[in-house]
N, C-alpha and C positions, 0 to 999 in steps of 0.2 A: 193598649197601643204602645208601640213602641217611644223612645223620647229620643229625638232630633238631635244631630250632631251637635256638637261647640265647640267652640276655641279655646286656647287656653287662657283668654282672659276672660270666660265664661258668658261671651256671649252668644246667643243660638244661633242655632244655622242650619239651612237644610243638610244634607244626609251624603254621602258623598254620591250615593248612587244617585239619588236623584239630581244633582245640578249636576251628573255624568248627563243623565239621561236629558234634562233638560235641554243641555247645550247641544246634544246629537240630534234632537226633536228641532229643535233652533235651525242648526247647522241645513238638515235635510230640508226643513219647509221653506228655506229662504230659494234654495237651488231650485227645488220645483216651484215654488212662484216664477223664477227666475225665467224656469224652462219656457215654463206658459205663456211669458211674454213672448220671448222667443219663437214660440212657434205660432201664436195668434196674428203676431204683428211685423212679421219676416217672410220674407219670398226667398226660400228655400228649395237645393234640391230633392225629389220624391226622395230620395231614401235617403238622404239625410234626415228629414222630415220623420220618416218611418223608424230611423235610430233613435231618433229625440223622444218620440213616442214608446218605444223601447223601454229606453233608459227611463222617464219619467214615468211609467209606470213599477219600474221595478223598484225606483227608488220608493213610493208613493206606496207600494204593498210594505217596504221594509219599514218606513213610518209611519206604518199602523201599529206592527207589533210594538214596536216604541213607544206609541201612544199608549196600547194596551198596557204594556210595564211599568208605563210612569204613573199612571191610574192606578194600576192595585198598589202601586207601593207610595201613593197617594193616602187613599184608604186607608194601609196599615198601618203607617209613620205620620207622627203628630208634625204637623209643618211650625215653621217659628212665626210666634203671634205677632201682628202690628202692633207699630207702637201704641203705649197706653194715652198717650196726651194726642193721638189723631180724633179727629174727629168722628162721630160718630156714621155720619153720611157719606163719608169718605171711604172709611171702611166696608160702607153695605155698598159701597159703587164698586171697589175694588175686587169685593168678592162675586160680582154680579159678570165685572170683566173676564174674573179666572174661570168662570162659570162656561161663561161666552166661547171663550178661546177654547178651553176644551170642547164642551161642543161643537164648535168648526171642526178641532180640529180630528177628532169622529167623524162627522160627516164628510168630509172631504174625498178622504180616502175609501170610504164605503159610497160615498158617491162615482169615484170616480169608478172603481171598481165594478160596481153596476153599471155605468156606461159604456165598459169596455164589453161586459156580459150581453147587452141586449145590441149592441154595434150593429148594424146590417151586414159592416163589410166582413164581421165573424174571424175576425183575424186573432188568432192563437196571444196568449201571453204567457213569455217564457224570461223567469224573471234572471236578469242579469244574461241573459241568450244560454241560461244552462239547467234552470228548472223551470219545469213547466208550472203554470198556476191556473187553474180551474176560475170556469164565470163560474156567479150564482147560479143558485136553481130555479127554475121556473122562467127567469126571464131571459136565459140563454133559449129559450124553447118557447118565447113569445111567435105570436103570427104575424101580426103588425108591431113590430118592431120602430118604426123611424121616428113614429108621435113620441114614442119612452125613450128614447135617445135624444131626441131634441131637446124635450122636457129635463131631464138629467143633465144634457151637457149646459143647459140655462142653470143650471139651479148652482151646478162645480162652477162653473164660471163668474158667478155672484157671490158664491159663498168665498171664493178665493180671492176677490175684490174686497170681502167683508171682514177676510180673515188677517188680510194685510194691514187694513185701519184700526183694526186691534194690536196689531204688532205693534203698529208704530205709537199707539196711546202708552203700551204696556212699556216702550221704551223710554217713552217721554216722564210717564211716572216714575220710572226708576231714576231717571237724573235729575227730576223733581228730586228727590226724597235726599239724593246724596248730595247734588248741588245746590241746593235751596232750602231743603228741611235737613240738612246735616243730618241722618237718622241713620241707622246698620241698617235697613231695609236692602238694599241694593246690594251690600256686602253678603248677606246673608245667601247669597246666589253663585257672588263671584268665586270659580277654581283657585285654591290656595288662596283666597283673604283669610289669611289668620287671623287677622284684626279685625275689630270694628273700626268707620271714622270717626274720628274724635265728633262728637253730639257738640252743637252748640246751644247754649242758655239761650235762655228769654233773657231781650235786648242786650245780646249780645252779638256784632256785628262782624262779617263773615272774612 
């Protein structure tokens, strides 16, 4: 496996593609949370309505591949370890989170993806209104369709509620780590931190 970017004052760090891809993964799941509000909770008109669904799918196919990228390059490139003085249940939580979040964040888009496949209304997706993108198979060619769209559109609509209280855990740990356990955790993410933050001692006060 490969060995994880550093700094030059040789502390580790993720890899520059991945906090590339991280923060693109970021960037896109915030906007379609965003959309989803938007169009769950707003009286809109039809084809505006019909653009947002557009767009929110298009986006939503593009942050699969993205998932899919940051995954194998997941795999191949060794990530930088927690600190050594965390605790030990800390870290099996922490790992059980990134566990989590990636799984959403898989499901989501293959969830939604299948919803749009078994749809009743059968309405085309054409991603960014210039490629076309193909449903699954088989369930584009369901009979009863509505019960597996319902089903589906429950499960994207939960998972995207579940995926959000993971965000916001996963942000709150991070300003745990930098504002409270002074540790490079946080840093080891952020675009151009050349540095770590300065680590504070045991009893030593911030």
């Amino acid at each position: 496996m490969a060995t994880p970017a550093s700094t030059a004052s040789g502390v580790t760090r993720y890899t520059t593609v991945a906090i590339i891809l991280h923060w693109m993964i970021a960037l896109g799941i915030l906007t379609l949370i965003a959309m989803g509000l938007v169009m769950d909770h707003l009286t809109l008109d039809p084809m505006r309505v019909f653009q947002l669904y557009q767009l929110h799918k298009s986006i939503g196919i593009s942050v699969m591949f993205l998932i899919a990228l940051r995954i194998g390059w997941r795999l191949t490139h060794t990530a930088p370890p927690l600190p050594a003085d965390m605790p030990a249940r800390e870290k099996k939580g922490a790992h059980l989170a990134h566990l989590a979040l990636y799984g959403l964040q898989v499901a989501l888009p293959l969830s939604g993806w299948a919803m749009v496949s078994v749809s009743v209304l059968g309405i085309p997706t054409v991603l960014f209104g210039t490629l076309p993108w193909p449903d699954l198979p088989v369930l584009s060619t369901l009979s009863d369709k509505a019960p597996v769209e319902a089903a589906l559109k429950g499960f994207h609509h939960w998972a995207a509620w579940g995926l959000l209280g993971l965000i916001i855990l996963h942000v709150a740990a991070a300003l745990r780590h930098r504002f409270v356990l002074h540790d490079t955790v946080m840093s080891q993410m952020l675009p151009g931190a050349g540095r770590s933050f300065p680590s504070r001692q045991k009893g030593e006060t911030p």
